[in-house]
SERO-4910 file (N, C-alpha, C, O; in steps of 0.05 Angstrom, whole numbers):
BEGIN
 pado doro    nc1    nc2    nc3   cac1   cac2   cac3    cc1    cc2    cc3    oc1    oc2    oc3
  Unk    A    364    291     28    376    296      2    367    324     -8    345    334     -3
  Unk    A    386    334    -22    383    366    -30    377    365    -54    388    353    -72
  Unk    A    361    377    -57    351    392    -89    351    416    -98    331    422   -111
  Unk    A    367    432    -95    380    462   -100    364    476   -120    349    496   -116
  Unk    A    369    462   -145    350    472   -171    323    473   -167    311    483   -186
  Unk    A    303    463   -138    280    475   -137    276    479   -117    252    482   -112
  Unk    A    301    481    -89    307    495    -72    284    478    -51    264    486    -39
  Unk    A    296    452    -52    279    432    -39    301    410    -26    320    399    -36
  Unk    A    291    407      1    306    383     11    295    363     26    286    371     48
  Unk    A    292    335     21    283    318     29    303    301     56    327    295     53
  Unk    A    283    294     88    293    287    102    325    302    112    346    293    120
  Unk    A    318    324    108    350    336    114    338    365    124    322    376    108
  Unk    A    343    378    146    344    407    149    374    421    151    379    442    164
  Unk    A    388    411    139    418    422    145    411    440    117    398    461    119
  Unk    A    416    434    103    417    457     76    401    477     79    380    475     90
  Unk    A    414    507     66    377    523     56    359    513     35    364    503     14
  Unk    A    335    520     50    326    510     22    291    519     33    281    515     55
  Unk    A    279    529     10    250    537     19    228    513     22    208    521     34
  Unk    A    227    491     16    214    472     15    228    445     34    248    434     24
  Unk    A    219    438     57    227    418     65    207    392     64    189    394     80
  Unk    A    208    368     48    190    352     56    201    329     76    224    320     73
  Unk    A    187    322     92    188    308    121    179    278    114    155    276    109
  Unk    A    197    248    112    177    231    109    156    220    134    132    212    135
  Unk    A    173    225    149    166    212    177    179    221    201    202    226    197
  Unk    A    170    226    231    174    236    246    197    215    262    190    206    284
  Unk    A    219    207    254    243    189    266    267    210    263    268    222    241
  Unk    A    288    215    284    307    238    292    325    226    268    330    248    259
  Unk    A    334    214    256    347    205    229    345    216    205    360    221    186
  Unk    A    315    219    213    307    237    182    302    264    191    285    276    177
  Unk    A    312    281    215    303    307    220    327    321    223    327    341    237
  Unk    A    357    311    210    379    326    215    372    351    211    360    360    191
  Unk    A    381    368    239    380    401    228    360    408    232    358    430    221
  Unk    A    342    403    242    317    409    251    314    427    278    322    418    299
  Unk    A    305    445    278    313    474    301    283    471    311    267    464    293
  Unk    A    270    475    339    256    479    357    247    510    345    262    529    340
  Unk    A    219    509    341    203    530    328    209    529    299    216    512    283
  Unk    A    202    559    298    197    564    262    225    564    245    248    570    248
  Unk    A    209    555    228    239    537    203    238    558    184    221    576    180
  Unk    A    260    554    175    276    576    145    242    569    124    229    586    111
  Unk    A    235    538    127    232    541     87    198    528    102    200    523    126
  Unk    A    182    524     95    155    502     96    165    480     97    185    476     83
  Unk    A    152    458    115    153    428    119    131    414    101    108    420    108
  Unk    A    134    400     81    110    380     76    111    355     88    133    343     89
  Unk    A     89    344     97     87    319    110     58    313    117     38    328    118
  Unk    A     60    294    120     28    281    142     20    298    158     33    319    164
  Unk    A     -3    293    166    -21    295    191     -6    293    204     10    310    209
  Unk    A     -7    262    219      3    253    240     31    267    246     34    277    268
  Unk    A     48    266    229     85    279    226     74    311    245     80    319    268
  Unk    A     59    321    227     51    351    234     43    355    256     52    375    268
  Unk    A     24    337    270     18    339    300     36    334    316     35    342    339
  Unk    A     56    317    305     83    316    328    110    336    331    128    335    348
  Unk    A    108    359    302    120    370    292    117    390    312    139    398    321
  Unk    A     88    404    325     80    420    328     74    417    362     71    436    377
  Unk    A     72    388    372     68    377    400     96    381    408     99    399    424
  Unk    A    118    368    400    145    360    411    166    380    401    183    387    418
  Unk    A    168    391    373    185    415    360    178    439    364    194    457    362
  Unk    A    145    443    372    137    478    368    137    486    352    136    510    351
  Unk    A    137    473    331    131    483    302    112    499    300     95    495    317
  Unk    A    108    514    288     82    528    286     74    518    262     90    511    244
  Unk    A     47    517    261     26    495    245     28    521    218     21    515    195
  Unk    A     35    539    223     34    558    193     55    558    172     57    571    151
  Unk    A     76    535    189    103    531    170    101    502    158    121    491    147
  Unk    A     74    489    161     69    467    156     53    462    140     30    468    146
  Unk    A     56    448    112     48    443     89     31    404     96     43    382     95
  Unk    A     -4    409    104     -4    381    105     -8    359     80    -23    360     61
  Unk    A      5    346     85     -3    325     49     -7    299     57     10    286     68
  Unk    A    -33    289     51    -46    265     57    -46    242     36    -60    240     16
  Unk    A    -29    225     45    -36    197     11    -39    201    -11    -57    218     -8
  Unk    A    -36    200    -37    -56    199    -61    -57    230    -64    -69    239    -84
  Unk    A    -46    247    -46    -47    278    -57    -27    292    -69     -4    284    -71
  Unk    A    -34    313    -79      0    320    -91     -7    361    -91    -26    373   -100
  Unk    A     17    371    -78     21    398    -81     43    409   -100     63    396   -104
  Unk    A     37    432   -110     44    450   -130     70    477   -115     67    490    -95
  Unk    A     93    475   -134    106    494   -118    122    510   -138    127    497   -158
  Unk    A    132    538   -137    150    550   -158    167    560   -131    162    568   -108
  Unk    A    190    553   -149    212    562   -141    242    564   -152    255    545   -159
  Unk    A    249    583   -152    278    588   -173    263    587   -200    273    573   -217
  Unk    A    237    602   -207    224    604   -226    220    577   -239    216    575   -263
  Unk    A    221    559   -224    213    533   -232    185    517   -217    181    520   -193
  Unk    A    169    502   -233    144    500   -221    149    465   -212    162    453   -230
  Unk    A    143    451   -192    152    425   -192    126    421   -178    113    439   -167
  Unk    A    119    391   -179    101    385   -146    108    359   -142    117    345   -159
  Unk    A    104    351   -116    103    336    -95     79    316    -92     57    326    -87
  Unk    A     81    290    -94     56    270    -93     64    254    -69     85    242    -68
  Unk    A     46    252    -48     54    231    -19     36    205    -28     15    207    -40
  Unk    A     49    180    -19     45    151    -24     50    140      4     68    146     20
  Unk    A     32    124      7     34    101     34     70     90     38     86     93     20
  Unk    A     74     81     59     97     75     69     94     48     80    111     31     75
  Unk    A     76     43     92     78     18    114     95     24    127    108      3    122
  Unk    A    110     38    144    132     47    160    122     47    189    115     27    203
  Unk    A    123     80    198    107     86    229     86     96    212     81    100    188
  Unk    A     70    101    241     44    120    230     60    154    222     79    168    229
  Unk    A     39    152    204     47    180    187     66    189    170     70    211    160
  Unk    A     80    160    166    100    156    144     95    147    119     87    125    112
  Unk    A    101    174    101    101    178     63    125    172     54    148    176     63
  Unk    A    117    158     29    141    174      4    135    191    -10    112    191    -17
  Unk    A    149    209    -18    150    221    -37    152    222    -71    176    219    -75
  Unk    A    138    226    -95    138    231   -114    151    258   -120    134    275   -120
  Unk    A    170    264   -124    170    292   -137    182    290   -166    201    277   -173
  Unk    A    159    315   -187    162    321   -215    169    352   -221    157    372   -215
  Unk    A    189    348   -231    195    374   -254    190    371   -274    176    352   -281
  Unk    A    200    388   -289    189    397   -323    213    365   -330    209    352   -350
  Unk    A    225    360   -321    244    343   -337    266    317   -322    286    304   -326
  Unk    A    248    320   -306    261    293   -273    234    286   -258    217    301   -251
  Unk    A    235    256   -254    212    251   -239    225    232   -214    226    208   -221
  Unk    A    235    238   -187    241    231   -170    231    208   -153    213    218   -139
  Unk    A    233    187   -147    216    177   -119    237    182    -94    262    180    -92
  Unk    A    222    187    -79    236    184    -53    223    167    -34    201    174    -25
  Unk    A    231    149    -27    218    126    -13    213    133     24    194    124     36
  Unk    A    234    149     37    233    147     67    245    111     73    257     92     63
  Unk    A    236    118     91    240     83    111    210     67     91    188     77     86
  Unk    A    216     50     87    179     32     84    188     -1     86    212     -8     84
  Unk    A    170    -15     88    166    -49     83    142    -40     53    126    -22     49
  Unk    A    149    -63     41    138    -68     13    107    -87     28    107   -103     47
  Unk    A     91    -79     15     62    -87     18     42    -88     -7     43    -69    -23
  Unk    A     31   -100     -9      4    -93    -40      1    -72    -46      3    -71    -70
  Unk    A     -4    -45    -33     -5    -22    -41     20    -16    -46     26    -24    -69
  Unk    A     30    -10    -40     56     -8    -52     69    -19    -86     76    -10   -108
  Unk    A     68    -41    -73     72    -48   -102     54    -37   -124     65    -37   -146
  Unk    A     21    -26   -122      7    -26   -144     20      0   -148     25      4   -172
  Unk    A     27     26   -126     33     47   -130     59     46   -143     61     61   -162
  Unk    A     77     34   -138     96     33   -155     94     23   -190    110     31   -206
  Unk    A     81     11   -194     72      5   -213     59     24   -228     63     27   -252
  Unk    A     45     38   -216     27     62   -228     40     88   -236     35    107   -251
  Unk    A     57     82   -221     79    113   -225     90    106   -249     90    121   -268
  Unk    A     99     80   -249    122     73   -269    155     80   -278    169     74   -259
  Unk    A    165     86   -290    191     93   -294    206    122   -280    197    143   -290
  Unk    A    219    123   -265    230    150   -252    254    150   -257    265    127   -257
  Unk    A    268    169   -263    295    181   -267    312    175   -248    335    168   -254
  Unk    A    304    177   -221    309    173   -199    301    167   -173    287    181   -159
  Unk    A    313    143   -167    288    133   -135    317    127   -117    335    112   -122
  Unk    A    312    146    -91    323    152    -71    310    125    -49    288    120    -41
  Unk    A    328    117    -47    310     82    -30    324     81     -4    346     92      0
  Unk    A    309     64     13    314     58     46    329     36     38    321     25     18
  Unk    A    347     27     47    363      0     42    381     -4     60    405    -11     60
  Unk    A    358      3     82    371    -17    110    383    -44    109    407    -47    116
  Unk    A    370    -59    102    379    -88     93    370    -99     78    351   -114     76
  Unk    A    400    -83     55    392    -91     31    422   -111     30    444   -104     20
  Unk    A    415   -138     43    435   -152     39    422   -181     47    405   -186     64
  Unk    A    435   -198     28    422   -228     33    408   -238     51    385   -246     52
  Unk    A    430   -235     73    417   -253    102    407   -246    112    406   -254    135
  Unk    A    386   -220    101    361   -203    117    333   -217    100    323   -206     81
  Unk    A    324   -239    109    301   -243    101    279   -239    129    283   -237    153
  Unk    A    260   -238    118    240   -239    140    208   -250    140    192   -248    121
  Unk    A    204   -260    160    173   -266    162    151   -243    154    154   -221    165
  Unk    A    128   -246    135    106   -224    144    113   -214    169    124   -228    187
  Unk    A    106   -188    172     86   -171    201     57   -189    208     50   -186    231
  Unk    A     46   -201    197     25   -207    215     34   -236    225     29   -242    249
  Unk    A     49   -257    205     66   -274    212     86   -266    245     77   -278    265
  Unk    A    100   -255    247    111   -234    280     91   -226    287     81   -247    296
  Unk    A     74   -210    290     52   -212    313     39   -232    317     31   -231    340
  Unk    A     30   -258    302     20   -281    315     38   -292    333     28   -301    354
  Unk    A     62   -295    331     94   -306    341     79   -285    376     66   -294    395
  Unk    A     88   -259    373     85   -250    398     64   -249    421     65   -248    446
  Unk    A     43   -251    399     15   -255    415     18   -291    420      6   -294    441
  Unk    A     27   -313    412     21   -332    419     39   -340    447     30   -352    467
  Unk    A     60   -332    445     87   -325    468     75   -304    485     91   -302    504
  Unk    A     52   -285    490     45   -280    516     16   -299    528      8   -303    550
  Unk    A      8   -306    502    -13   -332    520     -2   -353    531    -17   -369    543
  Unk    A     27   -358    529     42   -375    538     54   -368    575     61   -382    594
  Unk    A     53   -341    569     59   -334    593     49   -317    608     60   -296    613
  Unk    A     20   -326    621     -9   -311    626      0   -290    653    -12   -270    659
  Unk    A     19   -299    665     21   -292    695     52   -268    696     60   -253    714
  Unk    A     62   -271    672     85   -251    668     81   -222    666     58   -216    668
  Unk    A     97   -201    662    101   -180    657    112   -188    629    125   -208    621
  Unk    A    101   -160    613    108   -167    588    114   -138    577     99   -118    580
  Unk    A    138   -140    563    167   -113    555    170   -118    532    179   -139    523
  Unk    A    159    -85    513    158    -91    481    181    -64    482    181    -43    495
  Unk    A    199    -75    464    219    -59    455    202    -39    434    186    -49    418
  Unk    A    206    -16    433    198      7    421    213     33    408    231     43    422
  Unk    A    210     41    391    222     63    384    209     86    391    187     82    401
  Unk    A    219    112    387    203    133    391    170    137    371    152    154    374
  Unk    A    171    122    357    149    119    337    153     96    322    176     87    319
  Unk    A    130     84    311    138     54    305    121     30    327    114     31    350
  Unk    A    121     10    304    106    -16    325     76    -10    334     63    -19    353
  Unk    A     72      1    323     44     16    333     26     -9    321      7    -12    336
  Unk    A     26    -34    294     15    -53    298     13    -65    319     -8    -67    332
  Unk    A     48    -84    332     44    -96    348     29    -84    375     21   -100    392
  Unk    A     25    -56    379     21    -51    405    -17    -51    399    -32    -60    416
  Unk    A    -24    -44    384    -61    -50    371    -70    -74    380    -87    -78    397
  Unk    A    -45   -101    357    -56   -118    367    -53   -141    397    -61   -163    400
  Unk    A    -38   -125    412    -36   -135    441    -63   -125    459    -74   -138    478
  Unk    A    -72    -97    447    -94    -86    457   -115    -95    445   -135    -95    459
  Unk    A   -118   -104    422   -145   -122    413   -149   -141    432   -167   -145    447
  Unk    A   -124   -156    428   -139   -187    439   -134   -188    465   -148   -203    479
  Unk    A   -110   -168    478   -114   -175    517   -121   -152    531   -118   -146    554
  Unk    A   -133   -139    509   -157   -113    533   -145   -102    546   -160    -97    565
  Unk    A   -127    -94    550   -106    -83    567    -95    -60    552    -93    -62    528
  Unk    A    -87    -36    564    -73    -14    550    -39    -20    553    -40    -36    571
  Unk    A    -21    -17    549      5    -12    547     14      6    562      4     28    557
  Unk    A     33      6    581     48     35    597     70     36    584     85     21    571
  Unk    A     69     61    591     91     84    575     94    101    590     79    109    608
  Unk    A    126    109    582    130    136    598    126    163    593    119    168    570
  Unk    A    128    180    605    112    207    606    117    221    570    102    238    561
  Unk    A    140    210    555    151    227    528    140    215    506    135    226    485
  Unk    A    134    182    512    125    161    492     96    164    500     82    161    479
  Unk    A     82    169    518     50    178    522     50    201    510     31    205    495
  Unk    A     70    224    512     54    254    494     60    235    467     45    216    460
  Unk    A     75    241    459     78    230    427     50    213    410     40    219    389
  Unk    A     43    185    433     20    169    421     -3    193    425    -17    196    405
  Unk    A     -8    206    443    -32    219    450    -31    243    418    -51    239    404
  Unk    A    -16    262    408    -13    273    401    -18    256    370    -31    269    353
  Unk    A    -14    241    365    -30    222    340    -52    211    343    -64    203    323
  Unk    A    -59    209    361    -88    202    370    -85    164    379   -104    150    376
  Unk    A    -69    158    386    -66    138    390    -68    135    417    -64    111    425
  Unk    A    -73    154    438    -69    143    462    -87    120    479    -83    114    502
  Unk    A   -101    114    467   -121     95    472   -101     69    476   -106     56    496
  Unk    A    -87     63    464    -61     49    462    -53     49    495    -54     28    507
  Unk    A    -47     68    506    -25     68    514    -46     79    552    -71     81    555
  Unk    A    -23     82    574    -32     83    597     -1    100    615     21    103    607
  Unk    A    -11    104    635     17    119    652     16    112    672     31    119    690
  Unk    A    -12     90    674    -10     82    711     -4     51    707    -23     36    701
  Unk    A     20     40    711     30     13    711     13     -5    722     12    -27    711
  Unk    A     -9      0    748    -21    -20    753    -47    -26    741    -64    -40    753
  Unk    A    -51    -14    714    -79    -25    702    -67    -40    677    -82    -44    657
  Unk    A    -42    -49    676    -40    -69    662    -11    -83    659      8    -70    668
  Unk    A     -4   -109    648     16   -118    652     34   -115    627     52   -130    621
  Unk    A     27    -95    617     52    -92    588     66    -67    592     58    -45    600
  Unk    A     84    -72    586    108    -38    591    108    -41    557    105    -62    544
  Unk    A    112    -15    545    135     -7    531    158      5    536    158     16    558
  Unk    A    184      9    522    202     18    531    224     20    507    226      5    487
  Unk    A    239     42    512    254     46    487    273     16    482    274     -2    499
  Unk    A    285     14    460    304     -8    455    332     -5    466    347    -25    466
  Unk    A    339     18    474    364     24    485    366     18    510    386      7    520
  Unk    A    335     29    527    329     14    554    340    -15    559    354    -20    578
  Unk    A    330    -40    538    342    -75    551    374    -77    547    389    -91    560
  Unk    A    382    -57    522    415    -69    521    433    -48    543    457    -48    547
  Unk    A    416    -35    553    438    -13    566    431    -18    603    449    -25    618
  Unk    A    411    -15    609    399    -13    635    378    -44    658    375    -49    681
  Unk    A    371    -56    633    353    -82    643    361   -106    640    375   -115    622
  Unk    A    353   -114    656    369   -148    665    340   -166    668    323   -163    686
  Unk    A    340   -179    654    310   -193    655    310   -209    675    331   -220    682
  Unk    A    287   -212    688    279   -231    712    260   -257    701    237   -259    709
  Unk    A    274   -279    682    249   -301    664    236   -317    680    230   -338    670
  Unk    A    229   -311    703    209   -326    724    188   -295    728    163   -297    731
  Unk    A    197   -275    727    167   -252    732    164   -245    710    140   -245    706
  Unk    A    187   -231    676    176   -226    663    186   -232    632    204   -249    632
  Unk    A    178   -222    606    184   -226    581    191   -205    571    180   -184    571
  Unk    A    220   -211    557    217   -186    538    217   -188    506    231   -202    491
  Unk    A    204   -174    501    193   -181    465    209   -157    457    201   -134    460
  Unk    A    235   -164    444    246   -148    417    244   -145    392    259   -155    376
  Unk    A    221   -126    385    211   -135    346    230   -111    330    228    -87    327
  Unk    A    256   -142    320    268   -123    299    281   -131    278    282   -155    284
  Unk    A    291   -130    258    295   -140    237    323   -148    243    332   -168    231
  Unk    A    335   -138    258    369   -141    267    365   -162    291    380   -165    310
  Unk    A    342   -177    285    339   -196    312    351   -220    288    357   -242    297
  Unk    A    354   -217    263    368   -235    253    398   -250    257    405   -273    255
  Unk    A    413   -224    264    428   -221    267    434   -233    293    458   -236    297
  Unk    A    414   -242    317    425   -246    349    432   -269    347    425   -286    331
  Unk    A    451   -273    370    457   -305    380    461   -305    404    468   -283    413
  Unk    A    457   -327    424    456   -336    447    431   -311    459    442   -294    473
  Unk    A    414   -309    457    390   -298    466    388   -302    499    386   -324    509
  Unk    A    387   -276    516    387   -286    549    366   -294    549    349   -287    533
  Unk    A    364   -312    570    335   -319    587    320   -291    591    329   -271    600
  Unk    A    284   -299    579    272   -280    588    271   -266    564    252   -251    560
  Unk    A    288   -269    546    283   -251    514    273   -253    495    288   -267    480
  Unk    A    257   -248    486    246   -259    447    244   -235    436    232   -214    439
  Unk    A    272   -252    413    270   -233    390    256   -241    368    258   -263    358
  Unk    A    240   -222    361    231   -228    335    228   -207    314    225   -183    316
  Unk    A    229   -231    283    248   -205    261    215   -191    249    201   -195    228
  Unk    A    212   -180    265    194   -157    256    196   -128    248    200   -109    263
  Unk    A    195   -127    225    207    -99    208    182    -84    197    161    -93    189
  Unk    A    194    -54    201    180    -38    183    203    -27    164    199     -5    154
  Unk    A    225    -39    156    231    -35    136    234    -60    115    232    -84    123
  Unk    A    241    -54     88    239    -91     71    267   -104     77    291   -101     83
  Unk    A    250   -117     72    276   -139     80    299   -143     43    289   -134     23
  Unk    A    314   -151     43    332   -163     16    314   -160     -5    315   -141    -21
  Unk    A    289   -186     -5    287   -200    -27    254   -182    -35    241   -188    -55
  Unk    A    247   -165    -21    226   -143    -20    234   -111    -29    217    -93    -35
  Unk    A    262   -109    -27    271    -95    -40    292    -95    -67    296    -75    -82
  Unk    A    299   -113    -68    304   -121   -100    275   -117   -114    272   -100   -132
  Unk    A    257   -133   -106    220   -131   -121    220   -104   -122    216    -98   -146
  Unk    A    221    -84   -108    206    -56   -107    223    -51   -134    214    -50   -157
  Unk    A    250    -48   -126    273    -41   -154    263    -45   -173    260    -27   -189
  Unk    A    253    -73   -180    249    -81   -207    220    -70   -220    218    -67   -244
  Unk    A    195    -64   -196    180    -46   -204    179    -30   -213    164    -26   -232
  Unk    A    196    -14   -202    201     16   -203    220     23   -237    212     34   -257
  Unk    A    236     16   -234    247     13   -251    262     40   -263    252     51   -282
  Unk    A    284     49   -250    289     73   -242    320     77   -257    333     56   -260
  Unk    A    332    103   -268    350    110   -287    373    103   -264    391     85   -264
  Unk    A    369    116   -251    390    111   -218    382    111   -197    367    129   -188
  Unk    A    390     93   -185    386     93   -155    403     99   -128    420     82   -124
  Unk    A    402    116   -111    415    119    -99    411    112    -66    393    125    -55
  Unk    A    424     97    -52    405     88    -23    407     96     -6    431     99     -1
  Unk    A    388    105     16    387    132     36    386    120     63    374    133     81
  Unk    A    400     94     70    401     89     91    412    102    119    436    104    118
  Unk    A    403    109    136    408    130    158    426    122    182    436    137    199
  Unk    A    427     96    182    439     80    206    468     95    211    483     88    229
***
């Protein structure tokens, strides 16, 4: 979204504009995004920044970092505004945005799932002129279980199947709970391939993760990988799909579990945030 009058654009590099803030490192929110140095400054995370700069070439001097609970100061078009970053519950390294002018107070949400912090931070902000919201499914028949509710579901479904191979659908970033807690409790690292290992390594996550298949029995693998290329074998292995659109499946093949594990809110978690927030207009920034 463009903000002209302070020459700012959120999740978008297509426009000019001297200020870009970044919520999260997912190719949805990086339209327009050019390999090396950018027209305007990036604000974002740590984590966003290290992958900005691992996988884009960014150079770390066009990069504005902003950590939680912080907020930067900017003039532009002789106007002074700033920028406050808030937890997401999303992937790692994923913010929302606060932004204030002399006379508009913005939220910009990114992708998120609604959590206790959240809610208190919404609460604390209080009334905004305008909140720019994720509203993936923002429609009835999207309810969902907690996240720790789905990871007990997945972890109890591989103690079930001690002797299998076990295939977690993944995004380029994201799921980084479920993949923690497979490594808590079965000691085992996760394989990945050579693009999904730089990425975790480059957040510091690679402890997670492995490149030599025979020190453990868990793959990751993109989500495009099982509907396009894999044919499950349900006598050698499992495949675990954590997604919110697993609501949506029917007749499930042998060998598959889906489960509705989201990092974004579901319906009845985002109506609650709305009514928190409590916002002049809302406009919804779904990317699908």
């Amino acid at each position: 979204m463009h903000f002209p009058e302070i020459q700012c654009s959120i999740d978008d590099f297509r426009p000019a504009a001297r200020v870009y803030l970044l919520t999260h490192f997912h190719t949805d929110h990086m339209r327009g995004l050019k390999k090396g140095r950018q027209r305007g400054r990036i604000v974002c995370s740590a984590e966003t920044a290290a992958l900005l700069a691992e996988i884009n070439a960014t150079p770390l001097d066009d990069i504005v970092i902003l950590e939680k609970n912080h907020t930067a100061s900017f003039t532009e078009c002789g106007r002074r505004w700033t920028v406050t970053a808030h937890h997401a519950n999303h992937c790692a390294g994923a913010l929302m945005f606060l932004v204030e002018t002399v006379d508009r107070r913005i939220l910009f949400t990114g992708d998120f799932r609604l959590d206790d912090e959240i809610r208190a931070t919404a609460a604390a902000i209080g009334p905004v002129d305008l909140l720019c919201v994720d509203c993936t499914y923002d429609r009835p028949q999207y309810r969902f279980p907690s996240q720790d509710v789905c990871i007990d579901r997945i972890l109890d479904a591989v103690r079930v199947n001690p002797d299998k191979e076990i295939m977690i659908g993944i995004y380029s970033l994201g799921k980084e709970k479920i993949l923690e807690a497979l490594f808590r409790t079965f000691k085992q690292p996760i394989y990945m391939t050579k693009d999904e290992f730089r990425r975790y390594k480059a957040i510091g996550l690679d402890r997670l993760a492995t490149q030599n298949r025979g020190a453990t029995r868990f793959r990751a693998y993109a989500m495009g990988f099982f509907g396009k290329y894999f044919r499950a074998n349900p006598d050698r292995s499992l495949v675990v799909i954590p997604t919110g659109w697993a609501v949506d499946r029917r007749n499930v093949p042998a060998g598959f579990l889906y489960v509705p594990y989201s990092e974004h809110c579901d319906y009845d978690e985002l109506c609650e945030f709305k009514r928190i927030v409590k916002a002049g207009q809302v406009v919804p920034t779904e990317t699908r």
